[in-house]
LUMZA-759763 format. One record per residue (C-alpha): x, y, z; residue in one letter; residue number from 1; chain. Coordinates in nm, 3 decimals, decimal comma. Example, Ala and Ser with C-alpha at 12.3 -4.5 7.8 and 13.67 -1.06 7.14 Angstrom:
px|py|pz|code|pos|unit
1,230|-0,450|0,780|a|1|A
1,367|-0,106|0,714|s|2|A
REM end
This chain:
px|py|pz|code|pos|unit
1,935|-2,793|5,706|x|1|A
1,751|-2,905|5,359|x|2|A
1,578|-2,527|5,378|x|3|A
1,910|-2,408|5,398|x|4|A
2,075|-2,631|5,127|x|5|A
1,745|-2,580|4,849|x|6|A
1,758|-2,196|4,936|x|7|A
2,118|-2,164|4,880|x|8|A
2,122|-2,419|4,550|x|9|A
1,796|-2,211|4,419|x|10|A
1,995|-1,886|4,496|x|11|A
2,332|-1,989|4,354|x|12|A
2,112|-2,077|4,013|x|13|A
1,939|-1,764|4,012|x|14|A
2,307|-1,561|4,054|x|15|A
2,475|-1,738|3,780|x|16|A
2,098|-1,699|3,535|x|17|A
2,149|-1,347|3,661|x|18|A
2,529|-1,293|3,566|x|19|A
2,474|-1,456|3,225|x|20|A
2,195|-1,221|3,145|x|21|A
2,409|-0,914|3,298|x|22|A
2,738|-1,009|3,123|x|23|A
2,609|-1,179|2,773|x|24|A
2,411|-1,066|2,494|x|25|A
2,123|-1,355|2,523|x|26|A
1,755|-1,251|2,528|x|27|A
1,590|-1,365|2,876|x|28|A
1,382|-1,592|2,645|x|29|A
1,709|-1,792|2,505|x|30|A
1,871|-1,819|2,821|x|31|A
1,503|-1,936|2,938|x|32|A
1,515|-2,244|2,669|x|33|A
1,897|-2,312|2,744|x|34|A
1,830|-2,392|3,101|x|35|A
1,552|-2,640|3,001|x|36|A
1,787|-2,794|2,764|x|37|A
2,041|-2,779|3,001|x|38|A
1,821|-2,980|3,239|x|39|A
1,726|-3,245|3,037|x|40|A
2,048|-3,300|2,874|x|41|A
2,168|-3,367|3,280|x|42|A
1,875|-3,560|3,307|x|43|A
1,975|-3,832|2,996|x|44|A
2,341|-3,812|3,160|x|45|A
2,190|-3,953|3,504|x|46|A
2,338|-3,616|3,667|x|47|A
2,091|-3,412|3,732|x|48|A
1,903|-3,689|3,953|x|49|A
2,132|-3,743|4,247|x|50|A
2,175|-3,343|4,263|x|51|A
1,848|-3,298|4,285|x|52|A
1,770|-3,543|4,563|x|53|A
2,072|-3,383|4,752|x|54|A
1,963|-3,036|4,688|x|55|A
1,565|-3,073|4,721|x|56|A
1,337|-2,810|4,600|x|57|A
1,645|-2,571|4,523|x|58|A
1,715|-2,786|4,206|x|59|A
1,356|-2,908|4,100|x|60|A
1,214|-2,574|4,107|x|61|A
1,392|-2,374|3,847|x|62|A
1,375|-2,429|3,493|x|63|A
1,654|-2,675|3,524|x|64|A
1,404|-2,878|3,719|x|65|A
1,151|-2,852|3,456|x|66|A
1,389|-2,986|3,164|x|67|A
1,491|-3,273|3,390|x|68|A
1,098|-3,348|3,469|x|69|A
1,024|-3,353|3,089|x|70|A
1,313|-3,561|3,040|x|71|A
1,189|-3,832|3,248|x|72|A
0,827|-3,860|3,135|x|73|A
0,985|-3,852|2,760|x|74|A
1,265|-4,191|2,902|x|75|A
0,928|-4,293|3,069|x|76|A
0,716|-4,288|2,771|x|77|A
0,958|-4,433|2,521|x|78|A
1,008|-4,740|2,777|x|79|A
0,612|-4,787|2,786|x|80|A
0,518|-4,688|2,422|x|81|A
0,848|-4,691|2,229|x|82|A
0,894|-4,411|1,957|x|83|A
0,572|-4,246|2,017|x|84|A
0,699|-4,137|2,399|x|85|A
0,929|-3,934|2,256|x|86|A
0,593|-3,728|2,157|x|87|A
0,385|-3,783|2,432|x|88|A
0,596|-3,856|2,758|x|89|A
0,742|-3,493|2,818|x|90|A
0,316|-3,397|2,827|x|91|A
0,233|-3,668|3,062|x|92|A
0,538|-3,544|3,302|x|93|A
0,458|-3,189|3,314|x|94|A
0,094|-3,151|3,285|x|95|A
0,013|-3,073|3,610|x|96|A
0,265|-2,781|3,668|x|97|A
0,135|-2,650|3,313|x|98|A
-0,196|-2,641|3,400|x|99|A
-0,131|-2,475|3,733|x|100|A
0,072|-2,172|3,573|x|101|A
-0,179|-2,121|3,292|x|102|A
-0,482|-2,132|3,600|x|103|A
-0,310|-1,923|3,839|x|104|A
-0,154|-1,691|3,619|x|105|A
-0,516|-1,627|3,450|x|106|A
-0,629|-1,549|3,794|x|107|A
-0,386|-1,331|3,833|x|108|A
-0,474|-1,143|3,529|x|109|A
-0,815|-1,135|3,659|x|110|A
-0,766|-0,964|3,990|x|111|A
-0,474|-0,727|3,900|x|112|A
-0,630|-0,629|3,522|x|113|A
-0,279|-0,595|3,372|x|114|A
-0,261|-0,370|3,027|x|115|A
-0,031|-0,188|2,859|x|116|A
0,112|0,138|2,962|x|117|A
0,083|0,429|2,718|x|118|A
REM end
């Protein structure tokens, strides 16, 4: 049932991402950095927490996810090292899924040789 629930939660983001790109004028890029800030901004309200441990990989996944994962290392941080975790804390957080994008996604670019088309 949790594959179910995460695939339908993951889905149901996706369709409203999709209808707000479809039925507004925002660039994929803005509606990219509202759904980080939306994230984190559910993150500081202790909302985005309990929805994400109901809905599993269907909430931490998407970019959502991401804005509530920087959130935490940056309420981490701050705890640990006061103002300077505001700095340093969202970098701690994320590192790992950073690195792995920028690694795999060279690969990619590697094997498939992507250009520009004339």
């Amino acid at each position: 049932m949790e594959y179910i629930r995460a695939f339908l939660v993951g889905g149901l983001i996706c369709m409203l991402v999709q209808i707000l790109m479809d039925k507004t004028k925002m660039m994929p890029g803005r509606i990219m950095v509202l759904l980080v800030v939306s994230g984190s901004v559910l993150g500081f309200l202790g909302v985005y927490e309990p929805f994400a441990e109901w809905a599993g990989a269907g909430a931490t996944v998407p970019l959502l996810g991401f804005g509530n994962t920087l959130w935490k290392g940056v309420a981490k941080a701050m705890a640990e090292d006061g103002v300077l975790g505001i700095f340093k804390g969202g970098f701690t957080a994320s590192a790992v899924g950073i690195s792995g994008a920028l690694v795999f996604g060279y690969l990619g670019a590697i094997i498939f040789r992507p250009g520009m088309k004339e």
